[in-house]
N, C-alpha and C positions, 0 to 999 in steps of 0.2 A: 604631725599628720593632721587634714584637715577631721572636723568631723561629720562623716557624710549624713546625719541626723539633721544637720542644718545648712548642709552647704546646697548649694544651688543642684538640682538633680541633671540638667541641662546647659550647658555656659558657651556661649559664642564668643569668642576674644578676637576683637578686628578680621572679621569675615568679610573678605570680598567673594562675590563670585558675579559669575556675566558667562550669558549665552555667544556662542559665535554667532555673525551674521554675514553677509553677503557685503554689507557696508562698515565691516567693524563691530567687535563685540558689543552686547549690548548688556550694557551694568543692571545687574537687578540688586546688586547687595554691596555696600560700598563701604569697609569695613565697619561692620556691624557690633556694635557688644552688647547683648543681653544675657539674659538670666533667666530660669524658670523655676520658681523655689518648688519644695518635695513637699508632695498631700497637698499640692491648693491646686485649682482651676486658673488655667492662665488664657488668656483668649490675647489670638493674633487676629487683628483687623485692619483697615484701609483700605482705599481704592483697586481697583481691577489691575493688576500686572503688575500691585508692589511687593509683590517677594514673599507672600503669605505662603502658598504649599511651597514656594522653594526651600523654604524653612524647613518645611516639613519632611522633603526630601534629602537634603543639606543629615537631618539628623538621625534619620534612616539608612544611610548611606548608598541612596541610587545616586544622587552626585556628591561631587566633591570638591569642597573651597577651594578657589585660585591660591588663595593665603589667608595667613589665619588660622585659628582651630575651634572646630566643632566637638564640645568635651561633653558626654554623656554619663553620666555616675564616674566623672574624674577622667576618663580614659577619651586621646582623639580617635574621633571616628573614622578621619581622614589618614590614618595610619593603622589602621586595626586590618588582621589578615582577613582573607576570605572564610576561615572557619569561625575568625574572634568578634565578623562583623554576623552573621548566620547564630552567635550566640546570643549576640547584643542582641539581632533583631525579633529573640524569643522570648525579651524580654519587655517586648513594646506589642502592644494591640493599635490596630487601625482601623478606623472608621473610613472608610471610603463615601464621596460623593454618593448619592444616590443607592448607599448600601453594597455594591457590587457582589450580589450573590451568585452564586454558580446553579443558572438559573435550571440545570437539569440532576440538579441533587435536591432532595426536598428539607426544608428548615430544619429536622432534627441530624442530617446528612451534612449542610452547611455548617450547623456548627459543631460537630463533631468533629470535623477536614482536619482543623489546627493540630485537633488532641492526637488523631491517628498518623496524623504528618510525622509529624515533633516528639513525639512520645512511647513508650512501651507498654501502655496501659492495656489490663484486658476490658474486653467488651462490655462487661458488666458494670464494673468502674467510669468506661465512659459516658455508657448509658446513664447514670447516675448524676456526672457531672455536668452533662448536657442538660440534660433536665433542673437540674438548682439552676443553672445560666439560664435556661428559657425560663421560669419561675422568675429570677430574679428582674426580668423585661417585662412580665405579664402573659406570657405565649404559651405557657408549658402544655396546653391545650389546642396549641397550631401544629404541634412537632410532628405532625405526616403531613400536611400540606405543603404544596409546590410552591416555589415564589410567585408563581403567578396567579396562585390562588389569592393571597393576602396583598393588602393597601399598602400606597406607598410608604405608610405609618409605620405599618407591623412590618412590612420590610427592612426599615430603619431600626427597629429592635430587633430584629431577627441578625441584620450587621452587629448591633451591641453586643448582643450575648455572643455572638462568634468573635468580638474582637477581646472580648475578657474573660475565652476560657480557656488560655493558658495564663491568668491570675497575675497578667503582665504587672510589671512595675510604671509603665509609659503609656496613658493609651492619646494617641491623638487622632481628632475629628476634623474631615477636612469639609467645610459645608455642613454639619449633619441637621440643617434646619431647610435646606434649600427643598423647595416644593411642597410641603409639609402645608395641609392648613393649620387653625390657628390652636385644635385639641389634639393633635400629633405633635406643633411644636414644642406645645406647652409640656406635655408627655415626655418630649425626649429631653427637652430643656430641666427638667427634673430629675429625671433619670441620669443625665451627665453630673448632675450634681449631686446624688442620695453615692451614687456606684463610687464614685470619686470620694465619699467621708468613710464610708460604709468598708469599701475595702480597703482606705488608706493609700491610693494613686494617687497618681499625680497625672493630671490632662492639659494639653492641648487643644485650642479650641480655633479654629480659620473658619469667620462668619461674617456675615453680613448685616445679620440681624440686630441690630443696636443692641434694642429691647432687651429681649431676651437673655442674650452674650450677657450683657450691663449684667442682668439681675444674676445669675448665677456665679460671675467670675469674681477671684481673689483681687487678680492684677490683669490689669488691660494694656496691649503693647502696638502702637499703632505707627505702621509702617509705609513712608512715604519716601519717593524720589531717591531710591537706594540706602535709606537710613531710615534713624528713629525718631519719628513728630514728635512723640512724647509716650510717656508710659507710669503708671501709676494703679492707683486704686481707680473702680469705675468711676469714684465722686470726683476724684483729682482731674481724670483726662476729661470729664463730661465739664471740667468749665476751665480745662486752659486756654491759653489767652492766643497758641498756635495759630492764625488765620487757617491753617490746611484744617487742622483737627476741627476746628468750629467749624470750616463749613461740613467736615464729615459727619459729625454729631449731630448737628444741628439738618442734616440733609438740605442744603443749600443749591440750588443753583449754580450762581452766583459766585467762585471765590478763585484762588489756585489754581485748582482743578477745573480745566474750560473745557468746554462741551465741543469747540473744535478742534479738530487734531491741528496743529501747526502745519500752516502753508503758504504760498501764495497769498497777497492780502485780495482782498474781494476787486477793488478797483484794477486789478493790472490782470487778474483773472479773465473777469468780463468784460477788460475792454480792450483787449489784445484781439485783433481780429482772426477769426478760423482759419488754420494752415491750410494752402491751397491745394484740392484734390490731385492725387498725379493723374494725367492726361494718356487716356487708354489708346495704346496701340492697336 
């Protein structure tokens, strides 16, 4: 038996998946195999539409691999019942984009939802644990305010602490840097990383922010054109030799990745003359 102390918390083994479309599916993932080792920070990165939240969803089980297996603490996801996936997925915290609070419950009410959703706890108790959770973000001083009272900052703490207090084993961040100025990101960019030693998680990280991502994360996994560019420690992918990855790294211009979508060349474009107007009866 393996031993789950060191084995991967996360394992993708030859993952395909792909969207229908009107023209033929369209591959976002083409068998995939990675790995996400337990108690470190893993950040998923790469260009716009490479497969980063599918991941994310792939291991939450809102979809599910064409082929392949999506194995989460050893078990596929892609074969777990509706009660065995609702158990697994009490044991993962999510950060959503832009924090996604339930903006007619106020911060101590948002993060409380999980605990009264999911749990038998009485009221004192949660009260209790709501409050270490907002303490442990800096907020415990916000918990009667509306989400619209607090910045897009403490919104994004106010997502943390609701995504870690059911003391998940998994929390993954999708974006949690987007919009952020540069003492919120730095904030939360901390805070993914103190909450991740502190209570011994394991995260997921889908960004865009080089910086940052770089400086907090274990292992960096950077995902291009249905597969994997390359993956390593931040120092390893910050100077491989990948032409994709350099120019993502490096914010290039310039490389793979072209700035126009594939079409028509410009010449047969514009010099094809205008189809002739129909002639009105």
């Amino acid at each position: 038996m393996a031993d789950l102390s060191t084995s991967p918390l996360v394992e993708f083994k030859d993952v395909t998946f792909s969207y229908p479309g009107t023209s033929g599916d369209r591959v976002i993932l083409d068998k995939v195999t990675l790995s996400v080792p337990r108690g470190k920070v893993t950040a998923l990165m790469g260009a716009s539409g490479g497969g980063k939240t599918t991941v994310l969803r792939l291991i939450g089980g809102q979809q599910k691999a064409n082929s392949g297996e999506v194995l989460v603490a050893g078990k596929n996801v892609g074969q777990m019942t509706q009660a065995e996936l609702y158990a697994a997925r009490r044991r993962m915290g999510m950060l959503f984009q832009f924090g996604a609070l339930f903006t007619d419950l106020s911060v101590f009410d948002n993060v409380a939802f999980p605990l009264r959703e999911h749990t038998g706890l009485n009221a004192r108790l949660i009260r209790d644990i709501v409050l270490m959770k907002l303490n442990a973000v800096g907020l415990r001083g916000a918990r009667d305010l509306m989400p619209s009272e607090v910045s897009g900052g403490m919104a994004r703490r106010v997502a943390l602490a609701r995504a870690i207090a059911l003391d998940p084993e998994l929390i993954m961040y999708d974006e949690p840097f987007a919009g952020l100025d540069p003492i919120s990101l730095g904030t939360a960019a901390q805070l993914i990383r103190q909450l991740n030693d502190t209570m011994g998680i394991t995260s997921i990280v889908v960004s865009h922010d080089l910086e940052e991502t770089f400086r907090i994360a274990d292992k960096v996994i950077i995902l291009a054109n249905g597969g994997i560019a390359a993956q390593g420690t931040p120092d390893e992918v910050r100077h491989s030799s990948d032409p994709l990855v350099h120019q993502f790294v490096n914010a290039l211009a310039e490389g793979p990745v072209k700035f126009h979508y594939p079409g028509p060349d410009v010449a047969s474009d514009f010099g094809n003359p205008a189809p002739a107007a129909k002639a009105e009866h």
